[in-house]
N, C-alpha and C positions, 0 to 999 in steps of 0.2 A: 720426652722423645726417646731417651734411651732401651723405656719396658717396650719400644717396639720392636727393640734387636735380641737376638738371643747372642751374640758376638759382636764384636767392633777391631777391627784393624787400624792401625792408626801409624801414618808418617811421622819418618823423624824428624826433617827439619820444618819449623814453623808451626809444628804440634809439642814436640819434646825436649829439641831442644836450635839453637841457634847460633851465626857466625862470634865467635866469643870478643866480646866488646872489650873485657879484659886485654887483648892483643892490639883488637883494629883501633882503640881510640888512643891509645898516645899514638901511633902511627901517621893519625889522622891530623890529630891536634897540633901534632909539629906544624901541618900548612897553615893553621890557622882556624881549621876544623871543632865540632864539638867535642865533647869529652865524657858527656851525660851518658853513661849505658841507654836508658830508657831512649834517646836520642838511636842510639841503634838497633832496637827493637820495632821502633817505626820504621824507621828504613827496612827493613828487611818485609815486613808486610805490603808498603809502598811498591818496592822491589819485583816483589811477587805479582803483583797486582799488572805493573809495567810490563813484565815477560809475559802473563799472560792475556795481555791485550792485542798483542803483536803474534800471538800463538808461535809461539818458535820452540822447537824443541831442546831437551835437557842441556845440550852441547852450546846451546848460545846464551850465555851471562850478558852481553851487550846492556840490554836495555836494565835489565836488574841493575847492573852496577852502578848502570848512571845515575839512575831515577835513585840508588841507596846515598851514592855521594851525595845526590840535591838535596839529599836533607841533612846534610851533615854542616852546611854553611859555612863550606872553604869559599874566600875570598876566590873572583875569577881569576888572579891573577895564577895562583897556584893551583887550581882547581884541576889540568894537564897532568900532574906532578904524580897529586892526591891521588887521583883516580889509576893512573900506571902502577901505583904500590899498592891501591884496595885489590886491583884486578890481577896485580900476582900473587898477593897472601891468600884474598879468600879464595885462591884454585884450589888451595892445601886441605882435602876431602876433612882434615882430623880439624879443620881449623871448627867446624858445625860440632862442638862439643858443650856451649853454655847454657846449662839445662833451664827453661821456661820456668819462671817462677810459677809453681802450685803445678807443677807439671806431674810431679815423678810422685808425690801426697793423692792427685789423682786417680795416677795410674793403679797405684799402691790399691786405692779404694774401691778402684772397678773389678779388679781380680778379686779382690775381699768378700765381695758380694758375688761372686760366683759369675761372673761376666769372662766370658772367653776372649780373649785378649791375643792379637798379633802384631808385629809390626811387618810392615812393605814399605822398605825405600830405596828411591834412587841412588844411589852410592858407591863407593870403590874400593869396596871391599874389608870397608874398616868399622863400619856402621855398630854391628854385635862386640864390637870390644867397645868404641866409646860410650854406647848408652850403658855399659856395665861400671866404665872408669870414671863414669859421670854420676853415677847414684842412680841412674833411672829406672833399668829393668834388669832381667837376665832369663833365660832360656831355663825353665824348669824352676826347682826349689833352690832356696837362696835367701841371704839377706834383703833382697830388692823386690820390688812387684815381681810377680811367677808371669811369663807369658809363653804362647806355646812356641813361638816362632819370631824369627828375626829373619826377613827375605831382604836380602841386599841383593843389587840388581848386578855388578858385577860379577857375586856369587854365582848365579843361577843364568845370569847371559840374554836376560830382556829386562827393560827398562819400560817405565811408564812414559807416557800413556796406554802402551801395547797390554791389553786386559791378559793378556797370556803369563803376564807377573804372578797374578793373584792367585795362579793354578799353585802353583808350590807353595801359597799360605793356607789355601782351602784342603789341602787333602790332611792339616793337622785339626781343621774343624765338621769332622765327619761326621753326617746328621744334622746338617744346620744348612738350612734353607740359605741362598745366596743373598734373595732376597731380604732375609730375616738380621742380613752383618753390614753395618755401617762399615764405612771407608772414610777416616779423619784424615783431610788434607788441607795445604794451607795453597794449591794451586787449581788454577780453574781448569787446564788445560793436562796439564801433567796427573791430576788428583781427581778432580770432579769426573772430566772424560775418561780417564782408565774405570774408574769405579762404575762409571755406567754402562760402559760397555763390557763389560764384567757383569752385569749384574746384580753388582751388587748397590747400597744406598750411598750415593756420596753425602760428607757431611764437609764443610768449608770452615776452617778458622778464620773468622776477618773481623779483629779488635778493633779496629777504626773503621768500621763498613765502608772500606776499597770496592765490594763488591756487591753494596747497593743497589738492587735493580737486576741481577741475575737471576736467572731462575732454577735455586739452590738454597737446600737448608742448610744455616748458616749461624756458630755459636763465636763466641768470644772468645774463650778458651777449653780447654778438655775439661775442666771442675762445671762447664755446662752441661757434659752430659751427666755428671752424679747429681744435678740439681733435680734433672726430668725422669731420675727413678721412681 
């Protein structure tokens, strides 16, 4: 898949990295909750999956949240409790800092081979320091994978799905067809449609095919696309 692109841009949360389990699961597990990281890595796909069935944009967590709690198997009694403390921590933009296993070896690998690399995410301004204090990437040369660009939506004052995001990642990929640069996102509404309407190719993370049945190329995780070099 990937020798079809000459570039790939790629979201941060649900591609790079996620709500860190480390935090939300003793939080969780006081009510009775699980405590299994991997337990909240489904949730979070699930999550996704729920917000964009409902198509609601970036500002409403509603349905995400619920649908991450229902998998976390708080008892109903305390499940009210649960969910008032998931739904005030994970607002904490920096809480999206636990980097996807094989995520950042990945990333590392696509830059290696000469693949043009950017990130566009929705976020609050804090996205370019944590994929840095997380091991992930950094903007230019460095210890970390090299990418050219970090578009945080805050930064720059539009927000996905509006394809007017991707302008301030493309004028750092000059001479590459729009069509020619994938767009890794892990939503259908926020990611698939901004990408399209842009232009450019969207490509969907869904490890538990949540999105079965859509009409979207669609890998398991980012180490998919160094498989289809």
């Amino acid at each position: 898949m990937a020798a079809r692109f000459d570039g790939v841009l790629l979201d941060a949360g649900g591609v790079l990295v996620l709500p860190d389990p480390n935090v939300l699961a003793p939080l969780i597990a006081y009510y009775g909750g699980d405590d299994r990281h991997e337990t909240y890595v489904r949730a979070h796909y699930a999550g996704m999956a729920a917000k964009s069935a409902v198509s609601v944009g970036e500002s409403d967590w509603t349905h995400y949240n619920a649908t991450y709690l229902a998998h976390l198997s708080v008892p109903d009694e305390h499940r009210e409790a649960a969910l008032e403390v998931l739904t005030h921590v994970k607002g904490n933009a920096r809480l999206w800092r636990y980097p996807i296993p094989g995520s950042a070896a990945a990333l590392r690998e696509l830059t290696t081979r000469g693949v043009a690399v950017g990130i566009v995410s929705n976020a609050s301004g804090q996205i370019e320091s944590t994929l840095q204090v997380s091991g992930i990437c950094q903007v230019g040369p460095g210890p970390l994978a090299s990418v050219r660009c970090v578009i945080d939506s805050h930064v720059v004052g539009v927000e996905k799905p509006d394809p007017r995001i991707f302008d301030h990642a493309l004028v750092h990929f000059e001479g590459i067809e729009r069509s020619r640069i994938a767009y890794v996102g892990d939503s259908l509404v926020m990611d698939v449609g901004g990408a399209r309407t842009a232009g450019l190719h969207p490509v969907l993370v869904d490890p538990y095919d949540d999105a079965q049945g859509h009409d979207v190329e669609r890998i398991r995780s980012l180490g998919d696309l160094l498989s289809a070099l």
